[in-house]
C-alpha positions in Angstrom: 22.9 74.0 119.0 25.1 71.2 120.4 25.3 68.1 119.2 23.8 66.7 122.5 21.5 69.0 122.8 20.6 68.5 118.7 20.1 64.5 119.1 18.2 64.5 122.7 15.6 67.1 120.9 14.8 64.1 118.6 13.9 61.5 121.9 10.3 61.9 121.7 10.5 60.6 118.2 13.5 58.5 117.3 14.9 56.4 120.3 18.2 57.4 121.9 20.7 56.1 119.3 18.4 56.4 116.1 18.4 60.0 116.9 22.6 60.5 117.4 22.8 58.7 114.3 20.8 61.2 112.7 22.5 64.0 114.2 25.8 63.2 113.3 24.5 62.5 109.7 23.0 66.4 110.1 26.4 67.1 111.7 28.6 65.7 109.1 26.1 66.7 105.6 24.9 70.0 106.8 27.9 71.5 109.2 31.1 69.6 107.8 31.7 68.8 111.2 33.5 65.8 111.9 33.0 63.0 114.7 36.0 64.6 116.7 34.6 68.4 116.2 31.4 67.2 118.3 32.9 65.4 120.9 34.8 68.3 121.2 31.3 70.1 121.9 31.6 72.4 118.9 28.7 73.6 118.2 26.7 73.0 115.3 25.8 76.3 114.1 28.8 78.3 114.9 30.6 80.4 112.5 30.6 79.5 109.0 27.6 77.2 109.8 24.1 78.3 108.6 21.8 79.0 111.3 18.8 79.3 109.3 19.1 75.9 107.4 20.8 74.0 110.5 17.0 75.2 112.3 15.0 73.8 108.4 16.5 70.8 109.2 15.9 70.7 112.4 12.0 71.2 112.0 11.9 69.0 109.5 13.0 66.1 111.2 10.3 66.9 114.6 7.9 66.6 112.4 8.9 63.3 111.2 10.3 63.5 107.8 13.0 60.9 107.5 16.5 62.5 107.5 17.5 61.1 103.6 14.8 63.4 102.2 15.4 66.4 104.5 19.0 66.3 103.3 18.4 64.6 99.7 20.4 62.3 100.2 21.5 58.4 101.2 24.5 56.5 101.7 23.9 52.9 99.1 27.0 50.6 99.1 29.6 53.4 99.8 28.4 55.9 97.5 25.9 59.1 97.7 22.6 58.8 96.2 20.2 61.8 95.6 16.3 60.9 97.3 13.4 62.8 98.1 9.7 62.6 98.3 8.6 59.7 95.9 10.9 57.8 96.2 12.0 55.0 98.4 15.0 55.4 100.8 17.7 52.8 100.1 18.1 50.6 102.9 21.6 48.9 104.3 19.9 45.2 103.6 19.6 45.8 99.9 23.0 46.3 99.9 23.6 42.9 100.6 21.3 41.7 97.4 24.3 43.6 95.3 26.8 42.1 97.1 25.3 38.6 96.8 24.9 39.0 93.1 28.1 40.1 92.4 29.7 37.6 93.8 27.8 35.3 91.5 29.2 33.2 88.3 27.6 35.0 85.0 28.5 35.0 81.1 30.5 38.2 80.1 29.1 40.6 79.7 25.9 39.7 81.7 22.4 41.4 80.4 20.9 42.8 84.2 17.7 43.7 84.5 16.3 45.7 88.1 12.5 45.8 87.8 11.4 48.8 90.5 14.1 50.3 90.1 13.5 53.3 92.5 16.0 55.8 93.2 18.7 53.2 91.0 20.6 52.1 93.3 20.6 48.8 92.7 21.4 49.4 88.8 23.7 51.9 89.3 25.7 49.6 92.0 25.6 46.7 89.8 26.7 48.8 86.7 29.9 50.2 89.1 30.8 46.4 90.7 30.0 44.8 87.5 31.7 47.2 84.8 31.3 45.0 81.9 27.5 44.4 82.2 24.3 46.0 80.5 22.0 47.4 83.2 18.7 47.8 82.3 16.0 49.4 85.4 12.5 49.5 85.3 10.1 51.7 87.2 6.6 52.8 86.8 7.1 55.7 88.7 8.1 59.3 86.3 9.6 60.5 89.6 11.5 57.6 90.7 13.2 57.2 86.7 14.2 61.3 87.3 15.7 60.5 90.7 17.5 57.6 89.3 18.8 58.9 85.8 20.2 61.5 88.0 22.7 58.8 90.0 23.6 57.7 87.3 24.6 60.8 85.8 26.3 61.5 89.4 28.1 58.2 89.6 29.1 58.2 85.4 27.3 54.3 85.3 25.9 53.4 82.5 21.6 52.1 82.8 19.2 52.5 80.7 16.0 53.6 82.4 12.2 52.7 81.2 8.9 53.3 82.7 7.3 49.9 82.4 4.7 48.0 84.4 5.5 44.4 85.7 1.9 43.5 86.0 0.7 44.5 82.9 3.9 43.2 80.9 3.4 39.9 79.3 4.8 36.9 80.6 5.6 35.8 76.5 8.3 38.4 75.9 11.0 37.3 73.6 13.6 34.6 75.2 17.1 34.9 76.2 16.9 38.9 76.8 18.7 38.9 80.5 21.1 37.1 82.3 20.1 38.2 85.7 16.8 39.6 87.1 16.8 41.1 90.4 14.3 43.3 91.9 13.4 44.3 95.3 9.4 45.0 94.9 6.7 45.8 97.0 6.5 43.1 99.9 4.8 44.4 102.9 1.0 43.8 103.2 -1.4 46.6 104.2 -2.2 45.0 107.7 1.9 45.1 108.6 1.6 48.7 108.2 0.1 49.5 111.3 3.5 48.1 113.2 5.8 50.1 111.1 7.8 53.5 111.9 5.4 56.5 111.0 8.4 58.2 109.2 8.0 55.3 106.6 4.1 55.0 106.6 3.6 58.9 106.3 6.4 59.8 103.9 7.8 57.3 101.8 5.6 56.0 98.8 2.8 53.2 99.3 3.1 52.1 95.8 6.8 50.8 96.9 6.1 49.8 100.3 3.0 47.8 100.3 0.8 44.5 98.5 -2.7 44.0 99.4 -3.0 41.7 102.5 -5.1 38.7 100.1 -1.6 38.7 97.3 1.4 39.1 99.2 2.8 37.1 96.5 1.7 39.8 93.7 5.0 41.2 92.2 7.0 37.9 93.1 4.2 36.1 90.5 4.5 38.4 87.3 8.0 38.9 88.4 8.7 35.5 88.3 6.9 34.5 84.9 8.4 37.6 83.5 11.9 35.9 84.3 11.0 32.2 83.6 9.9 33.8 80.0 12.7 36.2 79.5 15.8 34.7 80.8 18.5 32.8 79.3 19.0 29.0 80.1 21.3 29.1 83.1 20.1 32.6 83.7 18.9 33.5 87.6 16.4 35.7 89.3 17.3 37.6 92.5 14.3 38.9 95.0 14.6 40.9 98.3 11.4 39.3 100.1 9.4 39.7 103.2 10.7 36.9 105.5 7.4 35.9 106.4 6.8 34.5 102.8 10.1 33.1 102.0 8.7 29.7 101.9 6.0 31.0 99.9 8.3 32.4 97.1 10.2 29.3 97.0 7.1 27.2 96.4 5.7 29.8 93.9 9.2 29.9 91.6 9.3 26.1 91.9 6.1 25.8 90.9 6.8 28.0 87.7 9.8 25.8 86.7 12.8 27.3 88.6 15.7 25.0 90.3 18.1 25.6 93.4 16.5 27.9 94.7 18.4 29.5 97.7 17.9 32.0 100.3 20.2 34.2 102.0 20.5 36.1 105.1 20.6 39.6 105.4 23.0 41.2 108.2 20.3 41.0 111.2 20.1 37.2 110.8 16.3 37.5 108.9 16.0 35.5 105.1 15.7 38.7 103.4 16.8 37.5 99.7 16.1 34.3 97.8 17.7 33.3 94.1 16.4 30.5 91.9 18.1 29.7 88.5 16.7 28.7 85.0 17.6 25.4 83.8 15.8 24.2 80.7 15.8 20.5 81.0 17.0 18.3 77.8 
């Protein structure tokens, strides 16, 4: 099969350039064919190409499984990362969120926690850009802490993983334990769902996609507490937010005792990530 022929199959589902992105993804993964060898027409299950896995793929992907579980795989910040069922698929915003907070002012070595840690790529990008620090990353999920102990195995960074629950952790945990919070929880409310792509809704995991439409504000509340509680003076918290409630989650961290608080832009122009800073007043 072409690589034409390959991406047009995918129409009725993706749009046009959704599905020659995926295709040369398949392409590149699957065939080790490069950009050149399919302009050139090659074909993407010629010789030394597996038919019979090129056509899995293939199937896969009409039904409507996303193309980073069909290959088990994602591409975070430059670097592989394994995914599959159960876990979330790294998205290109987020990889702003690392860059932001590595570009940030922090005692050495800084003490980062990532509470939903998912498939660690937050953690294990932080623990790369930021070699000196302690990475610590949270999940409640057994399947998510496999799939991210395994990146970091892959990519040699040094986390250490825990299954812990933010909203049944108490807000009174010891002082001073982190330098830098940052998570990127649950955001979208149930009723949003019904506008979102089907590949997310049907395949990648509610319990990291979605907040009940009457608490939006659910994980950015204990998350917030957790960190006013937790975090060193001069210590910051970093959230990847729904737009819609940016205002919201400034209010909220305000209201819980945090100071200059900013927001930041991810690369399609939307306020995707907001930071506020702990500053214990004398």
């Amino acid at each position: 099969m072409t690589y034409e022929a390959f991406w047009k199959s995918l129409t009725p589902i993706y749009d046009p350039d959704e599905a020659k992105a995926i295709t040369r993804l398949v392409a590149e993964v699957l065939c080790g064919l490069s950009w050149a060898d399919l302009i050139a027409g090659k074909d993407m299950t010629a010789v030394g190409n597996d038919l019979t896995a090129v056509d899995a793929v293939h199937r896969r992907l009409l039904s409507g499984e996303p193309v980073q579980y069909v290959l088990g795989e994602a591409v975070f910040y430059g670097r592989s990362f394994s995914v599959g069922p159960g876990v979330l698929i790294p998205r290109p915003e987020t990889e702003e969120l690392c860059r932001w907070i590595t570009c940030g002012d922090y005692p050495t070595p800084p003490r980062i926690l990532d509470i939903g840690t998912g498939s660690g790529c937050i953690a294990v990008t932080l623990s790369k850009e930021m070699p000196t620090a302690t990475v610590n990353g949270w999940d409640i999920s057994d399947t998510a802490l496999e799939t991210a102990r395994k990146n970091a195995v892959r990519h040699k960074a040094t986390v250490v993983l825990n299954r812990r629950d933010i909203l049944a952790t108490p807000w009174d945990d010891s002082y001073g334990l982190w330098d830098i919070i940052v998570s990127n929880p649950p955001y979208v409310c149930r009723s949003e769902g019904a506008a979102m792509k089907p590949w997310v809704v049907d395949h990648e995991p509610a319990t990291a996609l979605f907040v009940p439409d009457d608490d939006p504000l659910l994980f950015y509340r204990h998350i917030g507490h957790y960190a006013w509680a937790t975090l060193r003076d001069g210590g910051v918290v970093y959230f990847e937010i729904n737009p819609l409630y940016a205002r919201q989650i400034t209010a909220l961290l305000s209201s819980i005792g945090f100071s200059d608080t900013e927001t930041h832009n991810d690369q399609f122009g939307k306020t995707r990530f907001i930071r506020a800073w702990k500053r214990n007043k004398t």
